[in-house]
C-alpha positions as CSV (number, residue, x, y, z in Angstrom):
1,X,14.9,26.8,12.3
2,X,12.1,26.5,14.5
3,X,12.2,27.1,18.5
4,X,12.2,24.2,20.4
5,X,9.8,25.3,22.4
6,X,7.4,26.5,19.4
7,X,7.7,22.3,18.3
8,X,4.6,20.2,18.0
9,X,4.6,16.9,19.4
10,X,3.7,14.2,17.0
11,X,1.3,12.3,19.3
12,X,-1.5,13.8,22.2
13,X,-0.5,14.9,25.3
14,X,-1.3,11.4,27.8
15,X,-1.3,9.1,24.3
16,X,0.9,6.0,25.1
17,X,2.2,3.8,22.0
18,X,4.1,0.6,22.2
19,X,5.5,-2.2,20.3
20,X,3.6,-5.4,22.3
21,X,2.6,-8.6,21.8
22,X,4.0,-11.3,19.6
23,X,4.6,-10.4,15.7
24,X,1.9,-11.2,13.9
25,X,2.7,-13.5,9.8
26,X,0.6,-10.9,7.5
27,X,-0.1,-12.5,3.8
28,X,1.4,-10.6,1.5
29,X,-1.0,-11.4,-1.5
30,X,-3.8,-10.2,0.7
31,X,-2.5,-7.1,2.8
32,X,-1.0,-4.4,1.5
33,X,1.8,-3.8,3.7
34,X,5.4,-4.2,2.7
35,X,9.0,-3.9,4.7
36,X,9.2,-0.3,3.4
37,X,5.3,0.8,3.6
38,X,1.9,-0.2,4.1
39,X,-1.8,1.0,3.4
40,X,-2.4,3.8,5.9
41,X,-5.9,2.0,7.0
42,X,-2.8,-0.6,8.6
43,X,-1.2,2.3,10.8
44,X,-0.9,1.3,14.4
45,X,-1.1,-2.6,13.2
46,X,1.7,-2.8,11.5
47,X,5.2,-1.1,11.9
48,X,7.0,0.2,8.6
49,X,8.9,3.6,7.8
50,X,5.7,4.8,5.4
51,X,2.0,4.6,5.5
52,X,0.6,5.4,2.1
53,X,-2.9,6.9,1.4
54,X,-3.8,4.5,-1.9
55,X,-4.8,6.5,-5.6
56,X,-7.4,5.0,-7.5
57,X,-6.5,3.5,-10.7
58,X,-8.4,1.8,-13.1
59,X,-7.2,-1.0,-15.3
60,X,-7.9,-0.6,-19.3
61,X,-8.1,-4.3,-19.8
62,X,-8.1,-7.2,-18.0
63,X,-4.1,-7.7,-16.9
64,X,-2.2,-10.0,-14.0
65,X,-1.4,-9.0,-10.9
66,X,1.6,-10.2,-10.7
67,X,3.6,-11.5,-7.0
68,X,6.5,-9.7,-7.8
69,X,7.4,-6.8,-10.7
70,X,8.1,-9.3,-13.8
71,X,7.2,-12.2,-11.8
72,X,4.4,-14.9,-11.8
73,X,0.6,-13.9,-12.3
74,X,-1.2,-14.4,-8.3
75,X,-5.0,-12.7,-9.6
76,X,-6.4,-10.9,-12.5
77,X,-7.4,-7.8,-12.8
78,X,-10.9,-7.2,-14.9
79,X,-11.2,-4.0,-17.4
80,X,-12.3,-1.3,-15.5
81,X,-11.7,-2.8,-12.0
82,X,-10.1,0.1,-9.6
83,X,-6.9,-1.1,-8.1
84,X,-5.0,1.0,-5.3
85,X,-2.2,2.0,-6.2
86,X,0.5,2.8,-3.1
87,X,4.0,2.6,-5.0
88,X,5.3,3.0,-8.7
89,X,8.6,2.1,-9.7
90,X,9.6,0.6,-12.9
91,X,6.9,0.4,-14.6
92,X,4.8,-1.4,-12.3
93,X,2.5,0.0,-10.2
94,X,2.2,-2.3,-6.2
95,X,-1.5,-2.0,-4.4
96,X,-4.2,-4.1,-3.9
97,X,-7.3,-4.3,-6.1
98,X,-10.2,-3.1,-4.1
99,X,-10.7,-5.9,-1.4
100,X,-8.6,-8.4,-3.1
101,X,-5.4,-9.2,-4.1
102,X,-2.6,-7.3,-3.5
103,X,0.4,-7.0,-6.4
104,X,2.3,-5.9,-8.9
105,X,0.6,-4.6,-12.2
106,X,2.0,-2.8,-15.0
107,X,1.6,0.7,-15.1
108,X,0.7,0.7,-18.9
109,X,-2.4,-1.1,-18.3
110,X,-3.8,1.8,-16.0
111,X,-5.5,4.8,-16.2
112,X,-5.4,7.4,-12.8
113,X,-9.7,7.8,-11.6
114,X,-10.2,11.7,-11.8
């Protein structure tokens, strides 16, 4: 285990953060930020346990995005379309298609961008 005094603090020297301000009603269809993680472009607006850097995915036909995994279509996502991909469970893969919608699309219908 490491020495105490060999530890790296987590934020600079001087750097104040805070919690402030009234809560702020984000739309989930149009930011990607959940109560367990968000985008990592929303770090420091939003406060969850993970920030996710996204991994381009590409869909191989059109297919729904759907508002929750299994549930009712929200957008569509057109063949070859990249969509952002920050969790996969189930089969589904949650993001948001590039500057769009965010979702649930099945994991099937995509292909990871080398």
């Amino acid at each position: 285990m490491a020495d105490a005094a060999q530890t790296v603090p987590l934020f600079a020297s001087g750097q104040d953060f805070a919690l402030s301000g009234p809560s702020v009603k984000l739309d989930p269809a149009l930011v990607p930020v959940r109560g367990d993680l968000a985008h990592i472009r929303l770090a420091g607006q939003v406060f969850v346990p993970h920030y996710i850097v996204p991994v381009a995915y590409r869909a191989k036909q059109d297919v729904p995005v759907l508002k929750s995994a299994g549930g009712e279509a929200s957008a569509t996502l057109a063949a070859g379309a990249v969509f952002d991909v920050l969790d996969i469970a189930g089969g589904f893969a949650w993001g948001e298609i590039k500057g769009g919608a965010v979702g649930y699309v099945a994991l099937g219908a995509l292909e990871q961008v080398a």
